[in-house]
ZALUMDO-885450 format. One line per 3 residues: number of its first residue (from 1); for each residue x, y, z of C-alpha. Coordinates in steps of 0.1 Angstrom, whole numbers. Layout:
N
NUM> X/Y/Z ~ ...
END
This chain:
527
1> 324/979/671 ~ 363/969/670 ~ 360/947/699
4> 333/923/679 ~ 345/888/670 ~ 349/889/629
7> 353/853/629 ~ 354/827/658 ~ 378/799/652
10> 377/767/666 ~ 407/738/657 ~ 426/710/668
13> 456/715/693 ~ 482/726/670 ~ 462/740/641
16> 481/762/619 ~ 474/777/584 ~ 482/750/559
19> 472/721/586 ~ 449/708/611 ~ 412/706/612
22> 393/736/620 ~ 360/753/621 ~ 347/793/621
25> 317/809/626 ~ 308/840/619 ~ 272/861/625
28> 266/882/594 ~ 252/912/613 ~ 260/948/613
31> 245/952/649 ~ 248/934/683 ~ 258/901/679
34> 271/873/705 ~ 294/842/698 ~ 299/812/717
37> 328/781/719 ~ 315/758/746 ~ 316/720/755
40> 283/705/768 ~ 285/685/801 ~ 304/650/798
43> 283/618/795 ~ 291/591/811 ~ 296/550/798
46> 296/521/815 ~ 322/491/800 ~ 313/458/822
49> 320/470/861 ~ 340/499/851 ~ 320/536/843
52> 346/556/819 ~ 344/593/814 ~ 336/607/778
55> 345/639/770 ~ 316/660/763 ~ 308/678/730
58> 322/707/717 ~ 299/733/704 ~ 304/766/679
61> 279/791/669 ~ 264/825/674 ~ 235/854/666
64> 224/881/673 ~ 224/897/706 ~ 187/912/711
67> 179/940/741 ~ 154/935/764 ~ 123/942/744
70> 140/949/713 ~ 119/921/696 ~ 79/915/705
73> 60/890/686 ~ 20/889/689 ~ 2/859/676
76> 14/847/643 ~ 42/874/637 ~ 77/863/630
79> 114/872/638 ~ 142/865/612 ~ 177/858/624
82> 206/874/603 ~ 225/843/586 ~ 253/826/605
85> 279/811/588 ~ 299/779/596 ~ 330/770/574
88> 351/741/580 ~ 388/726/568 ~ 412/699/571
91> 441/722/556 ~ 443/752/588 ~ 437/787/587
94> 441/787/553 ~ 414/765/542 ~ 392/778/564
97> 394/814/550 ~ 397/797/514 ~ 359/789/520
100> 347/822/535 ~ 367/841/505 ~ 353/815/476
103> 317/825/494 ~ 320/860/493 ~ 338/855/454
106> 305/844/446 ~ 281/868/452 ~ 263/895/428
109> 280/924/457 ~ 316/910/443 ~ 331/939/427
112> 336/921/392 ~ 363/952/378 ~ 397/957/384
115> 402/970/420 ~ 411/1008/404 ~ 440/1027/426
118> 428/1053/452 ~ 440/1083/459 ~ 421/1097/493
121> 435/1129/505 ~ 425/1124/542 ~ 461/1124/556
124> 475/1150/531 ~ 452/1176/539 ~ 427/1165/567
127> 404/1195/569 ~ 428/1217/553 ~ 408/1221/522
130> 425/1243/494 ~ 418/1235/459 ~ 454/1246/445
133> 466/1220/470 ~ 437/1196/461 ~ 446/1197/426
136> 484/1196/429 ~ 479/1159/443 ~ 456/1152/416
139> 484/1158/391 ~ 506/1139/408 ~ 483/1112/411
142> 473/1109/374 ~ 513/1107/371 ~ 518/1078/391
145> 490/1056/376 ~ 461/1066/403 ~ 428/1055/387
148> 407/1074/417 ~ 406/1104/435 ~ 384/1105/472
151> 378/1137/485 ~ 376/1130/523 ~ 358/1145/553
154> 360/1183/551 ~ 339/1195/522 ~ 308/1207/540
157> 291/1236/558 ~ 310/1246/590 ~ 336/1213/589
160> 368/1229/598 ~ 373/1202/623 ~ 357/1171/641
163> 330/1199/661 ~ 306/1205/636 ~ 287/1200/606
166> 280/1166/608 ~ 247/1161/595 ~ 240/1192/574
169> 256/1178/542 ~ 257/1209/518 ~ 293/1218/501
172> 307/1248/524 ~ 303/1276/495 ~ 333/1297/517
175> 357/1268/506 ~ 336/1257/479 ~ 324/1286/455
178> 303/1271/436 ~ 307/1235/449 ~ 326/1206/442
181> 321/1207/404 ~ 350/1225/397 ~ 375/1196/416
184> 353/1172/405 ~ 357/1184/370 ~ 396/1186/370
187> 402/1151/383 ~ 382/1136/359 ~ 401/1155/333
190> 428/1138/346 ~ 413/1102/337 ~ 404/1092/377
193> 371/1090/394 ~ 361/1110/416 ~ 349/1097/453
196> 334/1116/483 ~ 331/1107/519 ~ 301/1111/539
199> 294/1101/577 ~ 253/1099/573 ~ 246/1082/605
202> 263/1107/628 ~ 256/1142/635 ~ 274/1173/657
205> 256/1191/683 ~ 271/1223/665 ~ 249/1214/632
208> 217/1231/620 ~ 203/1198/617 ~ 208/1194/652
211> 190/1226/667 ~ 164/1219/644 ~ 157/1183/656
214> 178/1178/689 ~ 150/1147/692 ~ 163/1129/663
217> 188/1110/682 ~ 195/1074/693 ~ 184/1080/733
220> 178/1056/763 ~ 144/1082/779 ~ 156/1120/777
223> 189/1122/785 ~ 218/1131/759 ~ 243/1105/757
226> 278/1110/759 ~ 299/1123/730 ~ 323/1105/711
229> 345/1120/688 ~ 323/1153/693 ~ 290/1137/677
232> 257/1116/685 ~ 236/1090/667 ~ 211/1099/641
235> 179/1075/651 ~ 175/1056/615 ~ 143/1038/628
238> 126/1077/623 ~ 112/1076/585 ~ 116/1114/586
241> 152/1106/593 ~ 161/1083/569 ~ 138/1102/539
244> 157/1132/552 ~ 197/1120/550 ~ 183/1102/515
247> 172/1135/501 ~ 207/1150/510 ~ 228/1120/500
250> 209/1109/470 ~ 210/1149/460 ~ 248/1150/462
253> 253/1123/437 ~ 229/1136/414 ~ 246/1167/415
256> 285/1156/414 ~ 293/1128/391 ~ 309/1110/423
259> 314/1075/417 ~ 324/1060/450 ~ 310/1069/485
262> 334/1064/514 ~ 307/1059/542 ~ 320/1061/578
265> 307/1055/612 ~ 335/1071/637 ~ 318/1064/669
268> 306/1035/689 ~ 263/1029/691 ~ 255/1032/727
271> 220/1043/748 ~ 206/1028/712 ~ 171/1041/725
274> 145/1054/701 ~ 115/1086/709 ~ 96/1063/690
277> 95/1034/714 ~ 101/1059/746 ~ 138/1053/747
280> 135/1016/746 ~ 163/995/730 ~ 163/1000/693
283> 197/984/679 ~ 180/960/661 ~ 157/984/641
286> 189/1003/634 ~ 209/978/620 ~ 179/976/593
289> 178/1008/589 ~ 211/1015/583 ~ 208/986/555
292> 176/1003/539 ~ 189/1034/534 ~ 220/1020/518
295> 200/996/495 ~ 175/1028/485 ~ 209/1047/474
298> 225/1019/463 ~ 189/1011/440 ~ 191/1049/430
301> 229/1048/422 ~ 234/1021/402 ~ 267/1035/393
304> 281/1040/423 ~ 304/1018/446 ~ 302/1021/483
307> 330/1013/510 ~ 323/1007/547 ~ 345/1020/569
310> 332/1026/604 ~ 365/1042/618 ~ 384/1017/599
313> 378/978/613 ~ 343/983/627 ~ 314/966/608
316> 332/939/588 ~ 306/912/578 ~ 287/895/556
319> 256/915/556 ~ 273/948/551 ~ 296/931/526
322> 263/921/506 ~ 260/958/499 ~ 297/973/494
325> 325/968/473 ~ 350/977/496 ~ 360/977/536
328> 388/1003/552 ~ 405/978/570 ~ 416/1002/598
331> 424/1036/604 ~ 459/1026/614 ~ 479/1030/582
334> 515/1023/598 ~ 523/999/577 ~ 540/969/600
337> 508/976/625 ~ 490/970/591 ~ 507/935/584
340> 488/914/615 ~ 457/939/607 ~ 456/924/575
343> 466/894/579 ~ 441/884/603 ~ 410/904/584
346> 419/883/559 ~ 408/851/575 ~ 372/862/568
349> 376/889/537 ~ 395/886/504 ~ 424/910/493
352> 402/930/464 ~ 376/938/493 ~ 406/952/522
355> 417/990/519 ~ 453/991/521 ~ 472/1026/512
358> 508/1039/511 ~ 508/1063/536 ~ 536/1087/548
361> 571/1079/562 ~ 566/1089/595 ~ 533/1071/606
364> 501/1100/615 ~ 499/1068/638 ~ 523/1056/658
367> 549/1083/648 ~ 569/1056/636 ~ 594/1056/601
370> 586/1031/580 ~ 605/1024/547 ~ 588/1029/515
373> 592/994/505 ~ 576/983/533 ~ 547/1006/527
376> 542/996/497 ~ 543/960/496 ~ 521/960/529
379> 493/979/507 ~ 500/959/478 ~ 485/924/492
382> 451/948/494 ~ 428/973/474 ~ 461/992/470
385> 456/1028/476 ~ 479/1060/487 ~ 469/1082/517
388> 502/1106/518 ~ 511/1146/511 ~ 529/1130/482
391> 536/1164/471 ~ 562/1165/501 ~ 577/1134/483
394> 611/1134/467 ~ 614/1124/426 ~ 629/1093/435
397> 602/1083/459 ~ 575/1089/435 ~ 591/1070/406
400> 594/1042/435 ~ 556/1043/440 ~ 548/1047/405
403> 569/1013/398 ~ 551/997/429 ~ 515/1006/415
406> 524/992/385 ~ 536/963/396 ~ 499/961/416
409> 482/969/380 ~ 499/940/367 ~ 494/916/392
412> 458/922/406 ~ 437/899/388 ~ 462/875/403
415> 462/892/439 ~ 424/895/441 ~ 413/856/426
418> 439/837/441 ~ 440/820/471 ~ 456/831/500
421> 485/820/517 ~ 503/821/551 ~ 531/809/561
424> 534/788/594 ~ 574/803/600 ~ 596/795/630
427> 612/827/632 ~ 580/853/639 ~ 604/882/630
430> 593/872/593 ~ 569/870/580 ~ 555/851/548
433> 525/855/528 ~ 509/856/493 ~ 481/841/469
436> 485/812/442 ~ 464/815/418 ~ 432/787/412
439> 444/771/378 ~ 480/767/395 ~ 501/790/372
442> 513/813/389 ~ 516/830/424 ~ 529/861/440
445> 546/859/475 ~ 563/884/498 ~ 591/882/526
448> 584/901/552 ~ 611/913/576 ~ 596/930/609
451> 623/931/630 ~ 662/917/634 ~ 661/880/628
454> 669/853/653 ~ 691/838/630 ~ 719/845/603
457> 708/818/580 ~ 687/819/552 ~ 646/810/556
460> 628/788/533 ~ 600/810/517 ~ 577/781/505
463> 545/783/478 ~ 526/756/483 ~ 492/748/466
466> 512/748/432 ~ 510/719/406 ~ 538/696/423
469> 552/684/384 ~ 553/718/367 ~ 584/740/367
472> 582/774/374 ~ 603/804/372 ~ 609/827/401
475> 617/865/398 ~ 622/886/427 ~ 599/916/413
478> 605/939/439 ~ 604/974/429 ~ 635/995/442
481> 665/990/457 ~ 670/965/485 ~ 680/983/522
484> 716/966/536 ~ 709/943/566 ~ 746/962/578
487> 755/995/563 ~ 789/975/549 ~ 769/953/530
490> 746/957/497 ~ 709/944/501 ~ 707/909/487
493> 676/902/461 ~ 664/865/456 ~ 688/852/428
496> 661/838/396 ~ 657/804/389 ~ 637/772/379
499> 623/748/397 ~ 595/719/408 ~ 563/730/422
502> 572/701/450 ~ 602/719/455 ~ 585/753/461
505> 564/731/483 ~ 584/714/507 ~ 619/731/500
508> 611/768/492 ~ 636/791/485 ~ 665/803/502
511> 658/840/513 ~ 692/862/525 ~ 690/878/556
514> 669/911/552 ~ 672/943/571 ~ 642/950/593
517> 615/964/578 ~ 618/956/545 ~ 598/937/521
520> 605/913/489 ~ 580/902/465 ~ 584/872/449
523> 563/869/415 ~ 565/829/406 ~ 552/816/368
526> 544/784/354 ~ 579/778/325
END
């Protein structure tokens, strides 16, 4: 769930991201897992007459968290642990997540393609679904340089809200005629893929699946458990389960020529109990399950890439990332809630693998306005995406996006090899952040504003990690105008120049004061 540990971090008083010596651990498991920083009793020493106290050990680590009875072994049977995974550093936060992002890097799951733009239509439409609407944001989107269309929760029998229909998965042929093929059809004319979300672990009371097999629920004995968000927990462990929601799934993209699956999980696993151990604790077998049926489609699909989103946050580790291309980083898509949401995912998770979209300029959220620059550059340190009615959007806002995707176009292979960098800043109402990339030619930085600064005088924006005897130009590449910090004054952008990668180092450069909430983006290249 979201109040899992991703990563536990251990460090040295003082630790910060480009200094200090620290440790993480983190318990690649999609189930219940526990994680533990304690120090083992002090020993004791003697010197002559005197006895001195020595400060006992510190200890890190974690696992799984196993139910009562979850796990019996008879004689000679084993148990298997998931994989827990220690990285350590002598360069802070930083290097820390530089080891857990070169890890993941190297793994056959790595999406290995350019990160393509998404389009998902979830906060344009939500369960409105109309297909002269549907396909009016398509056009737009092929306009603006959107490489992929998701068609979101909404497109099946009796799913006119959150109450029903969960479970069934056939296309609702009374919004539907015919199916999906005709959508499907016109936004691949359009030169995008076309994606589908699908919530196979979760089904409504109001389903026919459900009257049909009101026993195939997770349940501790033979009461219901409670509802959340309107729906219950399919029980996995079942075979007849997990052949049934792989008959319907596996059907769909046999049918449709969908070529991403957004797979969600919108509610918490509790009273994990299966009929087939009398109710008993069955998290564990779950947690498998859910990875079979995955691998089986995954095996079947071979053309298919997957995203886990788990009502955006939940389910972010290694195992799950063994198996997906992509994670939706949180269902909060206001972008300055977004900037410490991805900041700190990203001490475990590299940019290509984070969901990050443009969404609409008064947050679904938090009801909050949020500049378009902002927006943008927040998504742009991500898997960029757009999740907006951008059909209510004005000409110049859309030429604005289409200039920020492709800057993102241009710049990804950078964004999504590089190393990631945060800035340690004395002023927290700025932020800094960016990537340099691993051969030391070039990196791409941004200047975050949150909020009204402390001070009137210029910060240092450093880029360190660069080669310290190369010069390098810097551009500010930021896409559209610059917002005024007062309304009597024009926006300043970061003048151009040359210089040392020392000085980018241990100097940076001099930023102007910035309104609140705006971004820059820095782009800085090897002369």
């Amino acid at each position: 769930g979201h109040d899992s540990a991703t990563v536990v971090v251990a460090g040295e008083p003082g630790v910060g991201f480009g200094h200090g010596e620290v440790f993480g651990v983190h318990v690649a498991w999609s189930g219940n897992t526990v994680h533990r920083v304690e120090r083992v009793p002090s020993n004791h020493a003697m010197s002559g007459a005197a006895e001195r106290l020595l400060p006992g050990l510190a200890t890190i680590g974690g696992g799984e968290l196993l139910l009562p009875g979850e796990i019996t072994l008879a004689e000679g049977e084993t148990y298997t642990t998931p994989w827990v995974y220690l990285a350590a550093s002598r360069s802070g936060l930083d290097g820390l997540a530089a080891q857990f992002h070169g890890y993941l890097r190297s793994r056959p799951a790595h999406p290995r393609l350019p990160r393509p733009v998404n389009l998902n239509v979830w906060e344009a439409v939500y369960f409105r679904h109309d297909f002269a609407t549907l396909t009016a944001l398509a056009d737009l989107a092929a306009g603006l340089g959107v490489e992929r269309y998701v068609l979101d929760d909404g497109w099946f029998t009796g799913r006119r809200s959150d109450r029903a229909g969960l479970g069934d998965w056939q296309v609702d042929e009374a919004v539907w005629p015919g199916g999906l093929h005709k959508l499907a059809d016109y936004v691949r004319a359009r030169g995008m893929q076309f994606g589908l979300w699908i919530e196979p672990e979760m089904v409504n009371p109001d389903s026919a699946l459900y009257r049909a097999h009101p026993g195939w629920i997770l349940s501790a004995g033979h009461r219901v458990p409670p509802l959340q968000r309107h729906q219950l927990v399919l029980d996995l462990t079942r075979p007849d389960v997990a052949d049934y929601l792989f008959g319907r799934i596996s059907g769909l993209l046999s049918e449709y020529p969908v070529s991403y699956v957004k797979w969600d999980c919108n509610r918490d696993i509790i009273d994990a109990g299966s009929g087939l151990r009398a109710g008993a604790p069955a998290a564990h077998d779950q947690a498998v399950a859910v990875y079979g049926l995955l691998d089986r489609l995954r095996e079947r699909h071979r053309g298919v890439e997957w995203e886990s989103c788990a009502a955006g946050g939940g389910r972010i580790d290694l195992a799950m990332l063994e198996r997906v291309q992509r994670v939706w980083t949180s269902d909060m898509t206001d972008a300055l809630a977004r900037q410490p949401i991805q900041r700190w995912t990203g001490q475990l998770v590299p940019p290509e693998y984070l969901g990050a979209h443009v969404s609409a300029p008064f947050s679904h959220q938090t009801g909050r306005y949020m500049p378009l620059p902002l927006r943008c550059a927040t998504a742009l340190f991500g898997h960029l995406g757009i999740e907006w009615d951008i059909t209510q959007a004005s000409h110049e806002e859309l030429a604005e996006l289409a200039a920020w995707i492709g800057l993102y176009k241009q710049h990804r292979g950078l964004l999504h090899s590089g190393r990631v960098i945060r800035l340690d800043t004395p002023d927290d109402t700025a932020w800094m952040h960016g990537v340099v990339a691993a051969d030391q030619s070039a990196a791409l930085m941004s200047y975050v504003q949150l909020d009204e600064a402390r001070s009137d005088q210029p910060a240092a924006l450093r880029a360190p990690g660069l080669d310290p005897a190369r010069r390098y130009r810097v551009t500010d590449v930021t896409p559209g105008g610059r917002l005024p910090r007062r309304p009597d004054l024009a926006g300043e952008r970061i003048p151009a120049a040359e210089v040392s990668g020392a000085a980018l180092a241990g100097i940076g450069l001099a930023i102007p004061v910035q309104a609140p909430l705006t971004a820059a983006v820095i782009l800085i290249e090897a002369a």
